[in-house]
C-alpha positions as CSV (number, residue, x, y, z in Angstrom):
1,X,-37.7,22.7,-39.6
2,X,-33.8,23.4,-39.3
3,X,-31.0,20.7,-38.6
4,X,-28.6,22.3,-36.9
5,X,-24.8,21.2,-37.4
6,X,-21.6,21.9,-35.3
7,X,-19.5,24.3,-36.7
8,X,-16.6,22.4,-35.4
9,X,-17.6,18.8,-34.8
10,X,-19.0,16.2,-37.3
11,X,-22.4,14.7,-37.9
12,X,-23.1,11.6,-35.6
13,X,-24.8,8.8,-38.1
14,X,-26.0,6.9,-35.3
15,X,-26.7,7.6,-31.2
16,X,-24.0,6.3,-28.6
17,X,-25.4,4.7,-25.9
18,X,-24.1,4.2,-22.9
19,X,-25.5,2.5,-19.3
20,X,-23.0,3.1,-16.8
21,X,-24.3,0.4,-15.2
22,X,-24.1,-1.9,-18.2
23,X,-20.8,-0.3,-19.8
24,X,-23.0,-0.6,-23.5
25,X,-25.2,-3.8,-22.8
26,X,-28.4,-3.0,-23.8
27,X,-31.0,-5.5,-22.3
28,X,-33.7,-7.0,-24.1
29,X,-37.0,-5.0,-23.7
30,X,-38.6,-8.6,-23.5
31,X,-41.1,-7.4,-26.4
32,X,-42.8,-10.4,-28.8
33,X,-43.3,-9.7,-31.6
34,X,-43.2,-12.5,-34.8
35,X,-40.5,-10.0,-36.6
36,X,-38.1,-12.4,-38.5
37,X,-35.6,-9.2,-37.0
38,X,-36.6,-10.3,-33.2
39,X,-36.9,-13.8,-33.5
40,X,-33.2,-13.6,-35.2
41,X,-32.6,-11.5,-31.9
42,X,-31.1,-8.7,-34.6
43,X,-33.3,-6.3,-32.1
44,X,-32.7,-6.5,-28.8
45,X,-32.9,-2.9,-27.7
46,X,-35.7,-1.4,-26.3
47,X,-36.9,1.8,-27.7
48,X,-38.2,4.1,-24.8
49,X,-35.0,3.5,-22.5
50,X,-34.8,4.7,-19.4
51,X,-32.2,5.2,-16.4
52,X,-32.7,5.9,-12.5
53,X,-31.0,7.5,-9.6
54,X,-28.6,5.3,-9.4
55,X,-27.8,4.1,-12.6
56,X,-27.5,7.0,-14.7
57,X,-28.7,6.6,-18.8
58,X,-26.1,8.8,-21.0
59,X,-27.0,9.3,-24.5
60,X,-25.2,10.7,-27.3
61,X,-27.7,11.4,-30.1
62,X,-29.7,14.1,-32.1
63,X,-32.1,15.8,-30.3
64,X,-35.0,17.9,-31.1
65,X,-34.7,21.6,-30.6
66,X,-38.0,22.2,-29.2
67,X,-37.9,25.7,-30.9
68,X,-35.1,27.0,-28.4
69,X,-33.7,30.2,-30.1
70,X,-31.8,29.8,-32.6
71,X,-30.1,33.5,-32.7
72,X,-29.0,33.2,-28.7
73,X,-29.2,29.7,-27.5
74,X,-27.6,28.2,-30.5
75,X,-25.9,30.7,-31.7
76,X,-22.7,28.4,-32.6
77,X,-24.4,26.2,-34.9
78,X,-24.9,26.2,-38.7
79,X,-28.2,25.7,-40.2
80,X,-29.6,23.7,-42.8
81,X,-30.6,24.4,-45.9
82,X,-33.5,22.5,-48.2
83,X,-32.7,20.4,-51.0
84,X,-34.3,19.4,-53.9
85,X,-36.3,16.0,-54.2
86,X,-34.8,14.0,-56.9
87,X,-36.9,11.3,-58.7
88,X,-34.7,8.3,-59.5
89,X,-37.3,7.1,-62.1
90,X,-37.3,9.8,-64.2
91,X,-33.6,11.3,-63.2
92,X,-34.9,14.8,-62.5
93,X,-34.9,17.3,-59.4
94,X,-38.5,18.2,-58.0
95,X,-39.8,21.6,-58.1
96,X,-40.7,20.6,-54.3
97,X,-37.9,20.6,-51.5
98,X,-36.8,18.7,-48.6
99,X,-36.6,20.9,-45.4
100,X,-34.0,20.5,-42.4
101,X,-34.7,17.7,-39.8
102,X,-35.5,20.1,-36.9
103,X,-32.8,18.3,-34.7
104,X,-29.7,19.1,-32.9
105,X,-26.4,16.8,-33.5
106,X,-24.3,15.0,-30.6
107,X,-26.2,16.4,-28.1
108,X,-26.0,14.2,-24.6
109,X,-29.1,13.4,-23.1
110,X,-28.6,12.2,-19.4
111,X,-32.0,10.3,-17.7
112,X,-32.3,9.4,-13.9
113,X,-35.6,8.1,-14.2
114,X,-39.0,10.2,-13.9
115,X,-37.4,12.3,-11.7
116,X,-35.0,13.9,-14.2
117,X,-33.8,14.4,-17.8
118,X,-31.7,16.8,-19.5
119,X,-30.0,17.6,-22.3
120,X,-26.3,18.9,-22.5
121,X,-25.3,20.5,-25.7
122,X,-21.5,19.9,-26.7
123,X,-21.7,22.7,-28.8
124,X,-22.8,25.3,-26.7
125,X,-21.3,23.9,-24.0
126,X,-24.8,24.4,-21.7
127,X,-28.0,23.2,-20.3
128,X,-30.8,23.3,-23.3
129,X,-33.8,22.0,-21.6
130,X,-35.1,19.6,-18.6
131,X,-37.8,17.4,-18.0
132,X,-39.7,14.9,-15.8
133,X,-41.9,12.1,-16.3
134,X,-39.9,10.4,-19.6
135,X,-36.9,10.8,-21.4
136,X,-37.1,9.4,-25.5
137,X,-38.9,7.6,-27.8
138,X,-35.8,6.5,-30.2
139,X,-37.8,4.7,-33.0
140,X,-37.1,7.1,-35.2
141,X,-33.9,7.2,-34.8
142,X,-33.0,3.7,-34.2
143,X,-36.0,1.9,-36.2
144,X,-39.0,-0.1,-35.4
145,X,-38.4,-3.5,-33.8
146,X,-41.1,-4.9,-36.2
147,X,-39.6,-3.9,-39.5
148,X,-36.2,-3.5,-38.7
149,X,-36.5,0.1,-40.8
150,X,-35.8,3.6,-39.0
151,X,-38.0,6.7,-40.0
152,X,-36.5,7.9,-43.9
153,X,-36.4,11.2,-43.2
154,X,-36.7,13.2,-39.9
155,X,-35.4,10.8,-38.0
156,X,-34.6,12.9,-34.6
157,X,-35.8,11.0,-31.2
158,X,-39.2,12.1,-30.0
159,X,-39.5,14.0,-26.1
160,X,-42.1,12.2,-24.0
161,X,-42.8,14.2,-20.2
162,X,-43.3,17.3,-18.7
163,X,-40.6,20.0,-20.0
164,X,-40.0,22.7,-17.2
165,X,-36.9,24.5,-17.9
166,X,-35.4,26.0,-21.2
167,X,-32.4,27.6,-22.0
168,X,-32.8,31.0,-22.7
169,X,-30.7,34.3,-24.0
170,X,-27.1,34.5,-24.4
171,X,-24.4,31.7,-22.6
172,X,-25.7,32.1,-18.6
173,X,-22.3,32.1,-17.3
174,X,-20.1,35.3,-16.6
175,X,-16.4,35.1,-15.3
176,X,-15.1,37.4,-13.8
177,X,-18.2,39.8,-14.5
178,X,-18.1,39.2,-17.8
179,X,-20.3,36.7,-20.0
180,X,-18.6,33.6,-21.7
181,X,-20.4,34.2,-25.1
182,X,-18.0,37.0,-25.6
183,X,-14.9,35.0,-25.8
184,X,-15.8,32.9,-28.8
185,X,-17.2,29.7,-29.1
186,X,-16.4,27.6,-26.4
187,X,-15.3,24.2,-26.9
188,X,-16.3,21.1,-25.2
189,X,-13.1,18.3,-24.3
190,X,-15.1,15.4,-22.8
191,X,-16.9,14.3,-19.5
192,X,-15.8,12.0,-16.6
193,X,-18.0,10.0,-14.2
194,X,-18.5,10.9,-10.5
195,X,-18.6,8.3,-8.0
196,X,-22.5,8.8,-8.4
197,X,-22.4,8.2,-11.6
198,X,-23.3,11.5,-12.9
199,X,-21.6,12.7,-15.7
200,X,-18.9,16.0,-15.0
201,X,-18.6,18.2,-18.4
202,X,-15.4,19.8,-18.9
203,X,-15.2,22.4,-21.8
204,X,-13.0,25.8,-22.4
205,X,-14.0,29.0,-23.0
206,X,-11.2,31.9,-24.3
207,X,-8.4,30.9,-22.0
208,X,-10.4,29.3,-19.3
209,X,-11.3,25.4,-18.1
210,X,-14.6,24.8,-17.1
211,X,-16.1,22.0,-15.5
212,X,-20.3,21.6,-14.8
213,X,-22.0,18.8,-12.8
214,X,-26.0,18.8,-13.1
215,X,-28.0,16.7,-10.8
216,X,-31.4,17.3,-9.3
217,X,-32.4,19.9,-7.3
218,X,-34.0,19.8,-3.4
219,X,-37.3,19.7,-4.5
220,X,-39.5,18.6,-7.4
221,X,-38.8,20.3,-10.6
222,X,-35.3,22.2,-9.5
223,X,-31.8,21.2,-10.7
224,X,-28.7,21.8,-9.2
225,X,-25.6,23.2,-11.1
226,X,-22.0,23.1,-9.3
227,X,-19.2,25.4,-11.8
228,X,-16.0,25.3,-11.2
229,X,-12.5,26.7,-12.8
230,X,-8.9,25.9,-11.4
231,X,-8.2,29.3,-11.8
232,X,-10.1,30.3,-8.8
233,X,-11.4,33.2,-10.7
234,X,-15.7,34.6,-10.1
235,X,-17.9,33.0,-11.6
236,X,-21.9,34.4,-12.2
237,X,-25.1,32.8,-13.5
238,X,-27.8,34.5,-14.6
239,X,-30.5,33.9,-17.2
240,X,-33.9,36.0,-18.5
241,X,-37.2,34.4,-16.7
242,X,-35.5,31.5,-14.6
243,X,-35.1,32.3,-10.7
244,X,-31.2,31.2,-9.8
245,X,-30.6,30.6,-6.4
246,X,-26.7,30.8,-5.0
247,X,-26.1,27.6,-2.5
248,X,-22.3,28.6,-2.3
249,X,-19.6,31.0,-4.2
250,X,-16.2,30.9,-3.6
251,X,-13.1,31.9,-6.2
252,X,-13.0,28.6,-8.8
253,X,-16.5,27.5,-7.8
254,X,-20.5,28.0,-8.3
255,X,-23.0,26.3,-6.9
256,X,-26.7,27.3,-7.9
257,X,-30.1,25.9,-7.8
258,X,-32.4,26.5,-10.9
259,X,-36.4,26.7,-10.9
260,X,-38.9,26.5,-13.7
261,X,-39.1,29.0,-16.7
262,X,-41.2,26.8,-18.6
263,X,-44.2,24.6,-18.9
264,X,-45.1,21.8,-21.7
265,X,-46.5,18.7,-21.9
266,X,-45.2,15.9,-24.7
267,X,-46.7,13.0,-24.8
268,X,-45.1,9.3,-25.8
269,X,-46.2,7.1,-28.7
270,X,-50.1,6.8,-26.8
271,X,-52.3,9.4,-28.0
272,X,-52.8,11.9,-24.6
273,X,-56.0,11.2,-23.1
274,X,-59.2,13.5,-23.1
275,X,-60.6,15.1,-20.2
276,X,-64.3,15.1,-21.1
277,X,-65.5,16.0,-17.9
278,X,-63.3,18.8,-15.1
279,X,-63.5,17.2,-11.7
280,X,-61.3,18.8,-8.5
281,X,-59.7,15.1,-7.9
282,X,-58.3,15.4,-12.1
283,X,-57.0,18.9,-10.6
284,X,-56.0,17.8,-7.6
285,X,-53.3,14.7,-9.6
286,X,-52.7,17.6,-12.1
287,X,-51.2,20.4,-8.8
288,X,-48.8,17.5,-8.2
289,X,-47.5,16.1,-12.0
290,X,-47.3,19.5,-13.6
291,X,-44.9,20.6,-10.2
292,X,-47.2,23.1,-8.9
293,X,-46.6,21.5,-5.8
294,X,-43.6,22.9,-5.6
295,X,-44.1,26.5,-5.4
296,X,-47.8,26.7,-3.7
297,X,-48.6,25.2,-0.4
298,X,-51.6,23.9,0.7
299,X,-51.4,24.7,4.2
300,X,-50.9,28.8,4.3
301,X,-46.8,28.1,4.2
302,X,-45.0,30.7,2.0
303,X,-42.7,29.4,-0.8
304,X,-41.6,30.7,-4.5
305,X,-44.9,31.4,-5.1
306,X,-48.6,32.3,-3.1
307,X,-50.2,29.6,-1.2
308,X,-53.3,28.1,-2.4
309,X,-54.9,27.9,1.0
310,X,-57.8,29.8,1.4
311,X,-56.5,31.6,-2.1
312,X,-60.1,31.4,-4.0
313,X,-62.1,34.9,-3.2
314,X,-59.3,36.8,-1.3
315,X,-58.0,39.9,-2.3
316,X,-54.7,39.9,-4.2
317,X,-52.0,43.0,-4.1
318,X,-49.8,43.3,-7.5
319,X,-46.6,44.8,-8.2
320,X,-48.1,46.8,-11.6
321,X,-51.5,46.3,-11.7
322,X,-54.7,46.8,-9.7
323,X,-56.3,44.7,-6.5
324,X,-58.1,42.3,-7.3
325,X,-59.9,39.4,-6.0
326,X,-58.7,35.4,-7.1
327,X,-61.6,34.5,-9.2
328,X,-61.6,32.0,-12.1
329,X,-60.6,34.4,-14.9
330,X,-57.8,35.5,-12.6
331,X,-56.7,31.9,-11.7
332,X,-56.7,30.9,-15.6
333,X,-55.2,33.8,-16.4
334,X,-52.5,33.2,-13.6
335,X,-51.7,29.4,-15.7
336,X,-51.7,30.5,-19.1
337,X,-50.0,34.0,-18.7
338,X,-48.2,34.1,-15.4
339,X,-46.1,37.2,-16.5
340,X,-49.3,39.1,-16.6
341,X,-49.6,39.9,-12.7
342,X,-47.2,39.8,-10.0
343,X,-48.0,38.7,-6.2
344,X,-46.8,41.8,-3.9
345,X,-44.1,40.2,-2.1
346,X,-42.7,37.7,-4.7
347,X,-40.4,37.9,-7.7
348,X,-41.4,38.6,-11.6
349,X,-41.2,35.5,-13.8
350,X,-41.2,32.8,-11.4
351,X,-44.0,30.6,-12.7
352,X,-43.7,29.5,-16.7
353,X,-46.8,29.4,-18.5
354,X,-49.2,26.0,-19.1
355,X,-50.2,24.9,-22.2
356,X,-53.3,22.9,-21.2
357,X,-57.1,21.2,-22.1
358,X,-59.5,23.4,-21.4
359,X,-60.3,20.5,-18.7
360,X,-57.2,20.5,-17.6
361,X,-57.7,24.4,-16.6
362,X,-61.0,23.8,-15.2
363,X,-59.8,20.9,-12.8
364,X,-57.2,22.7,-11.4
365,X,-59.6,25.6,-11.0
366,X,-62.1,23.4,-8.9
367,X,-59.0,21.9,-7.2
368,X,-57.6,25.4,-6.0
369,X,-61.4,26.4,-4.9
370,X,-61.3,23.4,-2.5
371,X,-58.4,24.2,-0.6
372,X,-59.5,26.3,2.3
């Protein structure tokens, strides 16, 4: 558990939020509840907010760090230490101790509906992570509608969706052939508004002016990063695992499409459901929510990864290992541990690895047996 704390900016005390389509007029979530708070109308926000394509959510809060690395990704922030727990009845300091809130401060956290969340780090000045299919639970940051009271201690806002890309290694941008991380930490100056509402971070690093737009990607699961500097210098992305694809590169600007490098489910408040029983059709809803739709066809065309077509019982050619044919070791193998083989013809570290029920494999087994 670590809290992690510019080394340049304060703490934040409590989350900014902004609608840019309300300009800070949060709506009542229409809840009833017989809360002397609620009927008072003292809380009228709602705690799972959400934004869409068009009407961009901006947050500035603590996030979690869902255990990015701390010696690379944030390697500009201070850590916590523990603390004593005090008694105020008897005046004396506990032999137990308090750890750090494993959060990150004044973060932004940008949702367009399922389609897309992220979160920026002003720190850092990067991309930490993305994900579909939620955004935050804020109740323990914000408190409970029912009691008015916030969480005492470990307050951070809890993910909810389906997290498919993390940052990883050193800062991912290079000017000039040479990576920002080496010019000191970089500091972040503010963001504007596009005319689509999307927000454009502005930040300097050494001597030079960056600015970064993020906004979905062409297909499910991708975003899109446009770079620029007015200096017109080169600029280069790369990062360890993730597949970066170059739309356009011209002196001052960068415009890339990043893919998956990662694969975890978080669920909201509701306790995830069971799978007591692996059916192709669970598999078949599963192929399509976890975004494996976006790499494997079902109809024999090639994309980032082998088609499913036909897949079950054929004979499969790999970059370092031995032929072999799919079978259902291979194909849960494949999910949990997709570094473990590589498909002749297709790149090393494309596919993160799944962290499923044991149904779950089983039903995308069946589901990837059907398709013929």
């Amino acid at each position: 558990m670590k809290l992690f704390l510019s080394k340049k900016s304060f703490l934040y005390t409590s989350a900014l939020l902004v609608y840019s389509h309300l300009l800070g007029e949060i709506q009542n979530s229409g809840e009833n509840t017989d809360s002397e708070y609620a009927q008072k109308s003292y809380l009228t926000f709602d705690l799972k907010p959400m934004g869409s394509m068009d009407r961009p959510l901006i947050l500035r809060t603590f996030v979690p760090t869902l255990s990015v690395s701390t010696n690379s990704v944030l390697s500009n922030h201070s850590t916590g230490s523990t603390s004593p727990k005090y008694s105020p009845s008897s005046g004396k300091e506990s032999t137990k101790e308090y750890q750090p809130i494993d959060g990150i401060p004044a973060a932004i956290a940008v949702n367009l509906g399922k389609h897309l969340s992220y979160v920026w780090d002003t720190t850092e000045c990067r991309l930490l992570y993305a994900w579909t299919d939620g955004f935050f639970d804020m109740k323990n940051y914000w408190g409970d509608r029912l009691s008015g009271r916030r969480k005492g201690f470990g307050y951070v806002p809890r993910l909810f969706g389906f997290v498919f890309y993390k940052a990883l290694g050193k800062h991912p941008l290079s000017i000039n052939g040479k990576s920002i991380s080496g010019l000191g930490a970089p500091r972040y100056t503010g963001y504007s508004l596009g005319t689509d509402r999307l927000p454009v971070y502005e930040y300097k690093a050494g001597k030079h002016n960056i600015s970064l737009k993020i906004q979905p990607g062409p297909s499910t699961q991708t975003l899109r990063l446009e770079f620029s500097t007015p200096e017109k210098e080169s600029l280069q992305f790369s990062s360890p695992n993730t597949q970066v694809e170059t739309i356009s590169s011209t002196p001052g600007k960068l415009s890339i499409v990043i893919r998956p490098n990662a694969g975890e489910s978080f669920s909201s408040d509701e306790k995830k459901e069971i799978i007591k029983e692996p059916t192709q059709q669970i598999g078949e809803k599963l192929y399509t929510s976890l975004g494996c739709i976006a790499c494997h066809s079902l109809d024999g065309g090639k994309n980032h990864g082998p088609t499913l077509k036909g897949s079950f019982g054929s004979k499969r050619e790999f970059l370092k290992a031995s032929s072999l044919a799919v079978d259902e070791s291979y194909i849960r193998e494949s999910i949990e541990h997709p570094m473990a083989k590589t498909v002749k013809g297709y790149l090393t570290g494309m596919m993160p690895p799944y962290k499923l029920q044991q149904a779950e494999y089983d039903s995308l087994i069946l589901f990837i047996k059907s398709v013929r």
